[in-house]
C-alpha positions as a Markdown table, in Angstrom:
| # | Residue | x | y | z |
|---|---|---|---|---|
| 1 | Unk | 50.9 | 203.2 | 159.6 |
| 2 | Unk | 53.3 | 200.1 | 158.7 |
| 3 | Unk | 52.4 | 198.3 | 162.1 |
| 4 | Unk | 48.4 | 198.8 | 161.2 |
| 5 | Unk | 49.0 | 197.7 | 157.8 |
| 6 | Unk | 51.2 | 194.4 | 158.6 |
| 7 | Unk | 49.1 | 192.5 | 160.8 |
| 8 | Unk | 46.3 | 192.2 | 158.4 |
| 9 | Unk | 48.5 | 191.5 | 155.4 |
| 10 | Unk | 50.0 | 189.0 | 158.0 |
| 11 | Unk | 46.6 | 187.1 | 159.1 |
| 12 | Unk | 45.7 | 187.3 | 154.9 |
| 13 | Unk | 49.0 | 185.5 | 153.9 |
| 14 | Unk | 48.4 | 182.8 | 157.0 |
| 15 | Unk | 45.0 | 182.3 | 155.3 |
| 16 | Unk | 46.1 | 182.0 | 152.0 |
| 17 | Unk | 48.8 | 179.4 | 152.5 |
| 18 | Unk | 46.2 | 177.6 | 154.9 |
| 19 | Unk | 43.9 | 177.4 | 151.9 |
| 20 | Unk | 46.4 | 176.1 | 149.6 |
| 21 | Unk | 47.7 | 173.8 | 152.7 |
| 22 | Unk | 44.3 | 172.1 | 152.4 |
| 23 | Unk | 43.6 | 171.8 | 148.8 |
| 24 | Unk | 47.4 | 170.6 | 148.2 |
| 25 | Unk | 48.0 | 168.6 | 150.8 |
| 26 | Unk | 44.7 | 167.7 | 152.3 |
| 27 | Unk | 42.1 | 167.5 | 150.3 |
| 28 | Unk | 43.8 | 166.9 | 147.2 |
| 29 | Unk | 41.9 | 167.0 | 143.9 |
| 30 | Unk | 38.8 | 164.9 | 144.3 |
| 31 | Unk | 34.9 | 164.9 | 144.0 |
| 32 | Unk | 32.4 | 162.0 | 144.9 |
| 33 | Unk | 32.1 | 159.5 | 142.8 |
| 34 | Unk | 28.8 | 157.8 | 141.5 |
| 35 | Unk | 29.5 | 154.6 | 143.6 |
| 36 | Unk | 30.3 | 155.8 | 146.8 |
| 37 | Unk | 33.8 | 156.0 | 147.0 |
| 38 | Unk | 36.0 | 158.8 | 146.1 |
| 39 | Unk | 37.2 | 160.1 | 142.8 |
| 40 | Unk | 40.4 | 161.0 | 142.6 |
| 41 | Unk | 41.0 | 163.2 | 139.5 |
| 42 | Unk | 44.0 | 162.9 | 137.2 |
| 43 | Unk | 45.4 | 163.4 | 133.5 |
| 44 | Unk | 45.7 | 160.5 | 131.7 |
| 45 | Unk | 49.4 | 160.3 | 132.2 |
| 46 | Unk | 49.3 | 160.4 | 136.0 |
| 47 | Unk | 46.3 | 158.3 | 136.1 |
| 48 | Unk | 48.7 | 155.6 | 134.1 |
| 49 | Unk | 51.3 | 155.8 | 136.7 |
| 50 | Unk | 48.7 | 155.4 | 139.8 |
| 51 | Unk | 47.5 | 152.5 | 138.0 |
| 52 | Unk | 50.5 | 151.1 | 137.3 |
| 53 | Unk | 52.1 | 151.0 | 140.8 |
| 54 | Unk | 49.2 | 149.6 | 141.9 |
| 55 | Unk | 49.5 | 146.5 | 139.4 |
| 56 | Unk | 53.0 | 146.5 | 140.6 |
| 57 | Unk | 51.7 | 145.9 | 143.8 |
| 58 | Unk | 49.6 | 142.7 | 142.8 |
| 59 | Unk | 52.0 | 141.0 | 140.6 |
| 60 | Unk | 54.5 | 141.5 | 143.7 |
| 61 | Unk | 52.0 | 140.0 | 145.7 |
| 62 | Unk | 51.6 | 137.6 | 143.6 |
| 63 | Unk | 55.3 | 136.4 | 143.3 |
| 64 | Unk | 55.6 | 136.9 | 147.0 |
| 65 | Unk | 52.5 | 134.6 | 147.5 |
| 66 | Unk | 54.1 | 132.0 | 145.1 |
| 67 | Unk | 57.5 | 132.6 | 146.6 |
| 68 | Unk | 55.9 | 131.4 | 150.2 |
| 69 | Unk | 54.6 | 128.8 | 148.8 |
| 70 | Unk | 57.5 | 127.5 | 147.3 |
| 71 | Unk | 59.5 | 128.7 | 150.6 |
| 72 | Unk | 61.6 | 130.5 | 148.5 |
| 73 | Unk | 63.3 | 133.3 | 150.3 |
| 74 | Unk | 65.6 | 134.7 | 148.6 |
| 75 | Unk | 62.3 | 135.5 | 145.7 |
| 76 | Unk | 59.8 | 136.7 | 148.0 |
| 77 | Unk | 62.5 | 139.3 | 149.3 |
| 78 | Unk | 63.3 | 140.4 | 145.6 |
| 79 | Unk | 59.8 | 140.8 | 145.1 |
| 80 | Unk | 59.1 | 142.9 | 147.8 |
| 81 | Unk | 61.7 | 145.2 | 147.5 |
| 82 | Unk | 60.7 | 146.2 | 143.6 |
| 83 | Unk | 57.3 | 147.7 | 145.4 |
| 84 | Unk | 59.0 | 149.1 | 148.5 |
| 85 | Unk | 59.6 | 153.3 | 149.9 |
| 86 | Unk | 62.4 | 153.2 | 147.2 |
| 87 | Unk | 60.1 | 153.0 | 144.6 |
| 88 | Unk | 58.2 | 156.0 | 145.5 |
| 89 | Unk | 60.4 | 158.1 | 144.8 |
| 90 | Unk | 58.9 | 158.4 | 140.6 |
| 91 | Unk | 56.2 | 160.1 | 141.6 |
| 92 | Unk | 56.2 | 163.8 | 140.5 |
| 93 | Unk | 55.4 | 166.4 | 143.1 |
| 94 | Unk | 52.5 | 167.8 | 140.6 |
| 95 | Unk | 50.3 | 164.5 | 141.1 |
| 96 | Unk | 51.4 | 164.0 | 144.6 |
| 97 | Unk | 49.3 | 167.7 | 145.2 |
| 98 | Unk | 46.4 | 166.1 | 143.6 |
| 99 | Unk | 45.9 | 163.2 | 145.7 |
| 100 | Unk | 44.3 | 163.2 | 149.2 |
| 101 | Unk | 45.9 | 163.2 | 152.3 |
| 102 | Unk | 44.1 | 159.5 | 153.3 |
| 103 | Unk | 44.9 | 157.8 | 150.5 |
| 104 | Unk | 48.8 | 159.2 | 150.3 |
| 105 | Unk | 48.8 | 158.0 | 153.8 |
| 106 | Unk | 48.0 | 154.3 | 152.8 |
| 107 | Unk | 50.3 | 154.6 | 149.9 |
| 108 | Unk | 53.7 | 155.4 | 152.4 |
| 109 | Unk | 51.8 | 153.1 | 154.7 |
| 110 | Unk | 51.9 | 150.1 | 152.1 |
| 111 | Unk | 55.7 | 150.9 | 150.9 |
| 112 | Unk | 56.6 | 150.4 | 154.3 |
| 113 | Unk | 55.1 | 147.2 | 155.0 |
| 114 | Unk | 56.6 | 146.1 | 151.9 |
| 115 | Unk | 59.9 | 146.9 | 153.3 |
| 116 | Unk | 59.1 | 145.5 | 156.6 |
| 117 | Unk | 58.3 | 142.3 | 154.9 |
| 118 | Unk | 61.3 | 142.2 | 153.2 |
| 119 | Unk | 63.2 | 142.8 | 156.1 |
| 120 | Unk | 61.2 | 140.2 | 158.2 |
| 121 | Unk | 61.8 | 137.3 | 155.6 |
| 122 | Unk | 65.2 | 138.2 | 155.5 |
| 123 | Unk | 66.2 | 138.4 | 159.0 |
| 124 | Unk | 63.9 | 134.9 | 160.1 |
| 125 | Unk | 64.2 | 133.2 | 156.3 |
| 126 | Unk | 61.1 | 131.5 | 157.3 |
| 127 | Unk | 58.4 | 132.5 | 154.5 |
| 128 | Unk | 55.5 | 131.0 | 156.7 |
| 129 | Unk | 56.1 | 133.8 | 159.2 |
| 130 | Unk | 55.0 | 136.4 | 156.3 |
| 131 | Unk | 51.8 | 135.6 | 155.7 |
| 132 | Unk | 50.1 | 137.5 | 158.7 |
| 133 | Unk | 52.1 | 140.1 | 157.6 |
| 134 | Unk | 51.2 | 139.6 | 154.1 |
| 135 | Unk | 47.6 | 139.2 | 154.8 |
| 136 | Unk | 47.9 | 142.8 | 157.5 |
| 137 | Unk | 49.3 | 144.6 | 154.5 |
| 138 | Unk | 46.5 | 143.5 | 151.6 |
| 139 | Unk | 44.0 | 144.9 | 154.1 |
| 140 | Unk | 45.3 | 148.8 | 152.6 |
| 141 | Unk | 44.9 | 147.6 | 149.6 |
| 142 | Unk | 41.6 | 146.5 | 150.0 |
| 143 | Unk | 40.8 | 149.7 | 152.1 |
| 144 | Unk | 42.3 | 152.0 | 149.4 |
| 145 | Unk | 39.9 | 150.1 | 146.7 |
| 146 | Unk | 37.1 | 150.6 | 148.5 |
| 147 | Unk | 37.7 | 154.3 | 149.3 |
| 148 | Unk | 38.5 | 155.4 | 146.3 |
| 149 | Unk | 39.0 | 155.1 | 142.4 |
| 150 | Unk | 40.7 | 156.7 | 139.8 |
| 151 | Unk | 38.9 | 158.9 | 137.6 |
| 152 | Unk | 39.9 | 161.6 | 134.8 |
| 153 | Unk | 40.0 | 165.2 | 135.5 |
| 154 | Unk | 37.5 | 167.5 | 133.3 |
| 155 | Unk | 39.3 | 168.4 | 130.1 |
């Protein structure tokens, strides 16, 4: 009776955490959105954060543009490393569920080329070897733009 009643409870449970696998980790919590792209659907408060790392991003670009310019180094490193993995880490796990698996992809992608940057301008100290790099990496940004947008979720 136990070994007829297991392996359906088993296949139900695999199901269920499949489900929840895709809609928190996957899919995230998104519709379409009027122009094309894809909504991404927040409370205010984590819609402010999203938005804010991502204006961290351009003024770090920015400062690492100017920095280049300037040849200055030593800036363009400091600069990078303010938006790098290490800054990740503020995100709460509740708004990480919510956002899809493509666009979290870009986001780790884009803190790591941050750090590889930094490390790259550090190790040559030549600030005209970044900018292929530094052009490489806008193109997430410019991806992520154009694939989505952040709107709020239904109250």
């Amino acid at each position: 009776m136990m070994r007829r009643l297991c392996c359906p409870l088993t296949v139900l449970l695999a199901l269920i955490i499949a489900a929840l696998v895709y809609v928190f980790v996957i899919r995230g919590q998104v519709q379409p959105a009027s122009d094309g792209r894809t909504a991404i659907l927040l409370a205010p408060d984590e819609r402010d954060l999203v938005l804010t790392e991502m204006r961290d991003f351009l003024k770090a670009l920015q400062q690492i543009s100017q920095s280049i310019a300037d040849g200055d180094a030593t800036t363009a490193v400091q600069a990078v490393r303010r938006v790098g993995a290490a800054s990740q880490h503020q995100v709460p796990p509740g708004l990480v569920g919510k956002l899809p698996l493509a666009f979290k992809r870009l986001g780790f992608d884009t803190h790591a080329r941050f750090d590889e940057l930094a490390l790259n301008i550090e190790q040559f100290g030549d600030t005209a070897q970044a900018l292929p790099e530094l052009a490489d990496l806008m193109n997430n940004c410019t991806a992520c733009h154009a694939a989505y947008r952040i709107d709020l979720e239904p109250q």
